[in-house]
C-alpha positions as CSV (number, residue, x, y, z in Angstrom):
1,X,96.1,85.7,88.0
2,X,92.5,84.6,87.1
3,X,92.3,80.9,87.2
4,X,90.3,79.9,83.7
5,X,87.5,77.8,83.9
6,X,84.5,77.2,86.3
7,X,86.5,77.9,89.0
8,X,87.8,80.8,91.1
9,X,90.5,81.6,93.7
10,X,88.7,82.3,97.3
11,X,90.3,83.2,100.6
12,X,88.6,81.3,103.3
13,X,88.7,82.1,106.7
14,X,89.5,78.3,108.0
15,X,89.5,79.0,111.6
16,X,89.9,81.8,113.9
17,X,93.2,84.0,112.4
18,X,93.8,81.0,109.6
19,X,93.3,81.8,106.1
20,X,93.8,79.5,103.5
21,X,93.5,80.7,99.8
22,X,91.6,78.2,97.8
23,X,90.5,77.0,93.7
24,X,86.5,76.7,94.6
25,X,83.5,76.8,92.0
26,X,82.7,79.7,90.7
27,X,78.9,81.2,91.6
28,X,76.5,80.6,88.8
29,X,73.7,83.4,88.4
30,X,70.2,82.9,88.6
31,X,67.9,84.6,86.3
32,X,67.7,88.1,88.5
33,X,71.5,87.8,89.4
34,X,74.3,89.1,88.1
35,X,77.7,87.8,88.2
36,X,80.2,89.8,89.0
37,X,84.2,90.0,88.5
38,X,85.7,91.3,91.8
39,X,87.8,94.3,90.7
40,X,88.1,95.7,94.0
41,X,87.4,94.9,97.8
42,X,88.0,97.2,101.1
43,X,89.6,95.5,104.2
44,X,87.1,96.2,106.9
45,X,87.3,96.3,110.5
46,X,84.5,94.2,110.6
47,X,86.9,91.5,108.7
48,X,89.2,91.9,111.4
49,X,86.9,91.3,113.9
50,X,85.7,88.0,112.3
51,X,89.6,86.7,112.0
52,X,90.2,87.4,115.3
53,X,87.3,85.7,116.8
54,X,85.6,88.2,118.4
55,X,82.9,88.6,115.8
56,X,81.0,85.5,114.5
57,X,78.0,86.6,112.8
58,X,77.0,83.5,111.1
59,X,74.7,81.7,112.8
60,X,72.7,78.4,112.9
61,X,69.0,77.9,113.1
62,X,69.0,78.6,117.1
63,X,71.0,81.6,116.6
64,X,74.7,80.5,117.7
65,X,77.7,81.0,115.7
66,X,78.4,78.6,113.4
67,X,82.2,77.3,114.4
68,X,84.8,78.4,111.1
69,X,86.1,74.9,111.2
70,X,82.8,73.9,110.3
71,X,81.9,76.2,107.8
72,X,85.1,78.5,106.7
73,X,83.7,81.7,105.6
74,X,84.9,84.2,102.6
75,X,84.6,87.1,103.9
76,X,84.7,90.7,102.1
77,X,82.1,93.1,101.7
78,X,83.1,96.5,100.1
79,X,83.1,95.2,97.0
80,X,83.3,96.6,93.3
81,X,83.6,94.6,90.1
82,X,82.8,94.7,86.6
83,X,79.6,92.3,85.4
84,X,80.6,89.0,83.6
85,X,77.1,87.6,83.1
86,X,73.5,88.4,83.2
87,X,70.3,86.3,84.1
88,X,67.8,86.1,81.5
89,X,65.1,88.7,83.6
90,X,67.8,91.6,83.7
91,X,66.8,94.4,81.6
92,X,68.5,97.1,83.2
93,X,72.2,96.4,83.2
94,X,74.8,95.0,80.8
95,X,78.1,92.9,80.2
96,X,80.7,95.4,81.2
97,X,78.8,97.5,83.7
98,X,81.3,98.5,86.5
99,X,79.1,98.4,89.4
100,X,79.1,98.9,93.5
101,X,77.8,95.9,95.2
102,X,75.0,96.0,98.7
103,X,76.1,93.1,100.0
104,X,72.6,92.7,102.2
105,X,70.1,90.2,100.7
106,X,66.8,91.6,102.0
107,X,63.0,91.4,101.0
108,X,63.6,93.7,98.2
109,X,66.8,91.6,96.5
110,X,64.9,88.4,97.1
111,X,61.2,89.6,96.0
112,X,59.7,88.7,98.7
113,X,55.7,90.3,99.1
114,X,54.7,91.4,101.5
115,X,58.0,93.0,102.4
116,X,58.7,92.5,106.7
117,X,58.0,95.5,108.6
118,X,61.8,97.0,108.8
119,X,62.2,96.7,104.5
120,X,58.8,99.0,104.8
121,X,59.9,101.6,106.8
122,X,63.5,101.8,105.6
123,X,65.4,99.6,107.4
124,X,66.4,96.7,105.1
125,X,69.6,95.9,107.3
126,X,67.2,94.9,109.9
127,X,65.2,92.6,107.6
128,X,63.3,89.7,109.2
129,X,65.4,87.2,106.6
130,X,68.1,89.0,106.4
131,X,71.5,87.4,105.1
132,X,74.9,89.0,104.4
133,X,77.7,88.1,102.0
134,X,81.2,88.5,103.7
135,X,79.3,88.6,106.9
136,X,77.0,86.2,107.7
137,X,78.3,83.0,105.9
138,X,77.6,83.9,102.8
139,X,80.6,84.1,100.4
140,X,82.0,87.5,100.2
141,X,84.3,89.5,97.9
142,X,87.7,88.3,99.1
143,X,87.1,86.1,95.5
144,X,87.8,86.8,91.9
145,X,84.0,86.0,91.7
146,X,80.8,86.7,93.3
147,X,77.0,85.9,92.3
148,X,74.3,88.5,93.3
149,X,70.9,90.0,93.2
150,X,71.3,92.8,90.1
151,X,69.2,94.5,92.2
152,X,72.1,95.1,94.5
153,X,74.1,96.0,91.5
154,X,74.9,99.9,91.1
155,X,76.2,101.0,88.3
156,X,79.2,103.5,88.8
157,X,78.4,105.9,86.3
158,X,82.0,108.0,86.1
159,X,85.6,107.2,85.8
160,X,86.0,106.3,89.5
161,X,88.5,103.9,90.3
162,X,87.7,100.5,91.4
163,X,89.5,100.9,94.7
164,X,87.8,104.6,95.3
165,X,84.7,102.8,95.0
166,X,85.1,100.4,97.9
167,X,84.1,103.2,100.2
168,X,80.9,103.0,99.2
169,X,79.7,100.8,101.6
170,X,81.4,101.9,104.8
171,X,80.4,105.2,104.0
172,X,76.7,104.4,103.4
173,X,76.8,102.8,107.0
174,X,78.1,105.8,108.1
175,X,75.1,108.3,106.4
176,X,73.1,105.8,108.1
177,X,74.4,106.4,111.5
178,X,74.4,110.3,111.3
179,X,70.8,109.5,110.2
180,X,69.7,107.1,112.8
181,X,71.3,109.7,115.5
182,X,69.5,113.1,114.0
183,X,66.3,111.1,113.9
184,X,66.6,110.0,117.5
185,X,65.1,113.1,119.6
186,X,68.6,114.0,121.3
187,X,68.1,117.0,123.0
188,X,71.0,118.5,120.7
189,X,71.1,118.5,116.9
190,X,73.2,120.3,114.1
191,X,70.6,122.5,113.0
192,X,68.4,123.1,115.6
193,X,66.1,126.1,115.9
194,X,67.3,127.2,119.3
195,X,70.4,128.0,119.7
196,X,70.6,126.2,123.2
197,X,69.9,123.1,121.7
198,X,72.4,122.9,118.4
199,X,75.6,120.6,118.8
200,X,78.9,122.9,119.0
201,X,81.7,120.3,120.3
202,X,82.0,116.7,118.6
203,X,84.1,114.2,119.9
204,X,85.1,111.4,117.1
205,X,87.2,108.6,118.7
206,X,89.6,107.1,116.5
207,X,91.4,108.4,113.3
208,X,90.1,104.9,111.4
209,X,88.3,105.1,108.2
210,X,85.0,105.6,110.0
211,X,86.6,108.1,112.0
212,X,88.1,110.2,108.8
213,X,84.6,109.2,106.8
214,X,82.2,110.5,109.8
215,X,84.7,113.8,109.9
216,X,84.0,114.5,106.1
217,X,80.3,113.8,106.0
218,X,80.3,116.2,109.2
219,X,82.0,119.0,107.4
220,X,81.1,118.6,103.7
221,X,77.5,117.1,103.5
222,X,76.0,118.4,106.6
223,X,77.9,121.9,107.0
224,X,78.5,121.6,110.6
225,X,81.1,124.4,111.1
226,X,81.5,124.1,114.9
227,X,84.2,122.3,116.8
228,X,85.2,118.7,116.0
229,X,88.4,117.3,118.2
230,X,89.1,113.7,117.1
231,X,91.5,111.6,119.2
232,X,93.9,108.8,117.4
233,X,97.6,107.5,119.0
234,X,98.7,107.9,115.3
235,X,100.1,110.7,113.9
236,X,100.1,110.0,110.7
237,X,96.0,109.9,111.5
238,X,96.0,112.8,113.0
239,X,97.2,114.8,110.4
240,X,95.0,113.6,108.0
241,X,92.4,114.6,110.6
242,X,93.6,118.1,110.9
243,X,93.7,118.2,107.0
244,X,89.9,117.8,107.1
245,X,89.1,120.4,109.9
246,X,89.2,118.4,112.8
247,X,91.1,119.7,116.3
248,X,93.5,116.2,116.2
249,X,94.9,115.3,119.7
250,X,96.4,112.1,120.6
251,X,94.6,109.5,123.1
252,X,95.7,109.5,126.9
253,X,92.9,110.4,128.8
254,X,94.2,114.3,130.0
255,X,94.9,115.0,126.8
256,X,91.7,114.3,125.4
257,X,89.6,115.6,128.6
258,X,91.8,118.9,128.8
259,X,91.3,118.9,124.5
260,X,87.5,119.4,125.2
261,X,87.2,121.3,128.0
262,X,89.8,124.1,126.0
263,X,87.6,124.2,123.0
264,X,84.8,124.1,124.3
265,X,85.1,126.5,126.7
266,X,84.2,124.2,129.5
267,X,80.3,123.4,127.9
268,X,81.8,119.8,127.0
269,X,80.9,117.7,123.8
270,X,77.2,117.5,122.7
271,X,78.2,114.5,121.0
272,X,80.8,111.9,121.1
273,X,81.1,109.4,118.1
274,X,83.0,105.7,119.0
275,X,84.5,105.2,115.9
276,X,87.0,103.0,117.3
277,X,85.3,100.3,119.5
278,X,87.2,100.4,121.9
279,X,86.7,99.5,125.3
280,X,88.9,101.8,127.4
281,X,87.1,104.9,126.5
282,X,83.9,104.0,127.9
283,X,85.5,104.6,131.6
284,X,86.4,108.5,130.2
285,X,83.0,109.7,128.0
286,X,81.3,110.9,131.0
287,X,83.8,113.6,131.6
288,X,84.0,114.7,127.7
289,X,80.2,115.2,127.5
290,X,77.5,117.8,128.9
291,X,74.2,115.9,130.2
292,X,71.6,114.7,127.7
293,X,74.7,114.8,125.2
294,X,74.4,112.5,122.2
295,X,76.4,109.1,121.6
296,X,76.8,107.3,118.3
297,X,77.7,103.6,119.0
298,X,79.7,103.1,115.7
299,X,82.8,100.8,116.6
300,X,82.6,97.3,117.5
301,X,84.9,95.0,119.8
302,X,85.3,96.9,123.2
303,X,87.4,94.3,124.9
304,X,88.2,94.7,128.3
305,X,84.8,96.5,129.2
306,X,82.9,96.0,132.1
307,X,79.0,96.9,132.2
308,X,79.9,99.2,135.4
309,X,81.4,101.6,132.9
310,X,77.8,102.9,132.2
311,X,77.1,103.7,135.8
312,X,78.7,107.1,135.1
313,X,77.4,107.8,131.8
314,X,73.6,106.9,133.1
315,X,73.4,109.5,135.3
316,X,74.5,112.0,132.8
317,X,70.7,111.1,130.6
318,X,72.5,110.5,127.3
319,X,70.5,109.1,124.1
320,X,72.8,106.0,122.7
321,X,71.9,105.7,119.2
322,X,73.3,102.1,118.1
323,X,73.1,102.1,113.9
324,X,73.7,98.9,112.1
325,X,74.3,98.9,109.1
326,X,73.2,100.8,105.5
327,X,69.6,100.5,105.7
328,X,67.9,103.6,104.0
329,X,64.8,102.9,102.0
330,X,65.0,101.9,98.5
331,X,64.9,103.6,94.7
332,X,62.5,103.5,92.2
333,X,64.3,100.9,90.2
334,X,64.5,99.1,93.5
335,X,68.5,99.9,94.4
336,X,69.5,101.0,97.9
337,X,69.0,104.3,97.9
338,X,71.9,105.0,100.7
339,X,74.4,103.4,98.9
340,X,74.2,105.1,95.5
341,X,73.9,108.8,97.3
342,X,77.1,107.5,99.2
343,X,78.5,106.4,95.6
344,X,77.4,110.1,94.2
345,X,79.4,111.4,97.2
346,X,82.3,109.9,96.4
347,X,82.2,110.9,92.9
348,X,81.4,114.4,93.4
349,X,84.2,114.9,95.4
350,X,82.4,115.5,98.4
351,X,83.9,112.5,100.1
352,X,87.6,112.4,99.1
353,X,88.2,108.7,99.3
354,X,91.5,108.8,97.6
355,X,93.0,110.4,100.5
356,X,92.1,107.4,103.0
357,X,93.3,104.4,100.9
358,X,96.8,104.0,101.9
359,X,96.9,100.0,100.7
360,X,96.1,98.4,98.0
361,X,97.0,94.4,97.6
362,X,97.3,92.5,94.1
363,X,97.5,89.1,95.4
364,X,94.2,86.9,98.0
365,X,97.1,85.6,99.9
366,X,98.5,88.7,101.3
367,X,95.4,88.7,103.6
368,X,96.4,86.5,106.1
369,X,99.6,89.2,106.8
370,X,97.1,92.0,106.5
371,X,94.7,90.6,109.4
372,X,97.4,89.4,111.0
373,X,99.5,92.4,111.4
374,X,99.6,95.1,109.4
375,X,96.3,96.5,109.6
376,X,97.9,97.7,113.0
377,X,100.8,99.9,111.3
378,X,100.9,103.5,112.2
379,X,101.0,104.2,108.5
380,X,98.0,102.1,107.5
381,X,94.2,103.7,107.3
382,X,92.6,101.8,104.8
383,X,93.3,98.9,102.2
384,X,92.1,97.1,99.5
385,X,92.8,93.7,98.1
386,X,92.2,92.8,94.2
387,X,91.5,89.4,93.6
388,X,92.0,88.7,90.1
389,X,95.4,91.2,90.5
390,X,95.6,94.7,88.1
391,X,92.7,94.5,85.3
């Protein structure tokens, strides 16, 4: 239920895996803002990492985390809403626009001239100034409200449900890696003009929605018809894996080596995506790759760890690409450009996001059972929360 007035219902991380849902005040828009009615916002791993303490990416002056008790955080960042108000200076969108949200407040959302070197060349998540809402302390879309740059406002322009839409973001971050990584000089690429030198075995680590998202783009947007073996301990992953074209194998260590070397015919993977972040496998991607193999750095976390892992995987010359983020260059109305192709991907069909939202919560406190357990069901991929309920 709404709460009427000036002010909203938030869920505010408190302190490391405490959430409280809260009656705060309710953003007001500036003249180039928008404000927005949350319809619609995906649970991310990222989330998770934050509740848990493992993640704290707001940080003070000096560039240390900024303790929760201190400043509780709303976190949220997938976020999709309908618009409620309008500042005076916006021309180009309207009460009742349903629109996808960039969270990232950059040079171009805050007009500044001249823009730093990374909002140039097409790498706004790197921005010089950059803040983040649901990420870096700035309040995110686990509200029934949020206040933003209309700049960062895009307009969904079919009948795509509120809940579809969420996985706009993750997979714009997601483009952006499989970007970052054909841009990087690897010695193999997917369409390479020797034949020596194109990628024929990819090795996706974890079933997750980055997992299932990089497996779609991989098949649907950038054709690759070669091998692609992804490794999850859930079945009910896997088979959602195999659905999209993917070899599916579960995650002990033989299985996965002996997966590779089968399909593979003993050339090993040209590249290996983390999509989990775990730890653990770092001690195993040496034997699933040939030399000079690529590695996409997606998952965060890796608990457990040690820097020796990498002794191994040094001496094998891979190129680590490391992508952060949804950075990819702006439109000409000034919009993200990543983000709305990763929005027209969704609505074409190309990215079938129906099929990887499994949970969908009509209530902020449920969120605190989410984090807290079952984001770790066999049976969950990927929720959403909507924090005004069904509208």
């Amino acid at each position: 239920m709404t709460t009427p007035g000036n002010t909203m219902r938030a869920s505010a991380l408190v302190d490391v895996g405490r959430i409280e849902t809260r009656t705060v005040d309710r953003p007001v828009p500036g003249d180039r803002d928008v404000l927005v009615r949350i319809a619609a916002c995906g649970i991310c791993g990222s989330d998770f990492h934050i509740f848990t303490g493992e993640g704290n990416w707001n940080l003070d002056r000096e560039g240390r985390p900024v303790p929760l008790t201190i400043q509780p955080q709303i976190l949220g960042h997938e976020m999709t809403g309908t618009i409620q108000e309008i500042g005076s200076a916006v021309e180009d969108l309207k009460i009742g626009d349903r629109v996808v949200l960039d969270q990232g407040i950059n040079c171009v959302s805050s007009a500044r001239e001249p823009r730093c070197e990374y909002c140039a060349s097409g790498s706004s998540h790197l921005c010089e100034e950059y803040a983040e809402h649901g990420i870096t302390g700035l309040p995110g879309g686990f509200a029934e409200y949020i206040a933003l740059p209309a700049i960062n406002a895009i307009r969904i322009e079919s009948d795509l449900s509120f809940a579809a839409a969420t996985l706009t973001e993750p997979t714009a971050c997601i483009l952006r890696a499989i970007d970052r990584f054909e841009r990087s000089g690897a010695r193999y690429r997917f369409h390479a003009e020797e034949p020596n030198e194109r990628i024929r075995t990819v090795v996706i680590a974890g079933g997750g929605p980055a997992g299932q998202l990089f497996l779609q783009l991989l098949r649907r947007k950038i054709g690759f018809e070669g091998t692609i073996i992804l490794s999850d301990q859930s079945e009910y992953k896997r088979a959602i894996a195999t659905s999209s074209g993917a070899i599916a194998v579960d995650i002990p260590t033989q299985v996965v080596e002996e997966a590779i070397l089968e399909h593979s015919n003993g050339r090993r993977a040209e590249l290996v995506i983390d999509a989990c972040g775990a730890g653990s496998i770092w001690k195993d991607v040496p034997t699933w790759i040939r030399k000079q193999a690529g590695i996409i750095m997606y998952g965060y976390g890796r608990r457990g760890a040690s820097m020796e892992l990498l002794n191994a995987l040094q001496w094998r010359e891979p190129v680590l690409v490391t992508p952060a983020g949804a950075s990819g260059g702006f439109d000409s109305d000034g919009r993200p450009l990543i983000y709305r192709e990763a929005l027209q991907l969704i609505e074409n069909g190309t990215i079938e996001a129906e099929t990887l939202l499994t949970h969908e919560y009509d209530d902020l406190d449920r969120l605190q059972e989410v984090l807290e357990s079952e984001m770790a069901g066999t049976d969950y991929l990927k929720g959403v929360v909507r924090p005004g309920g069904k509208h």
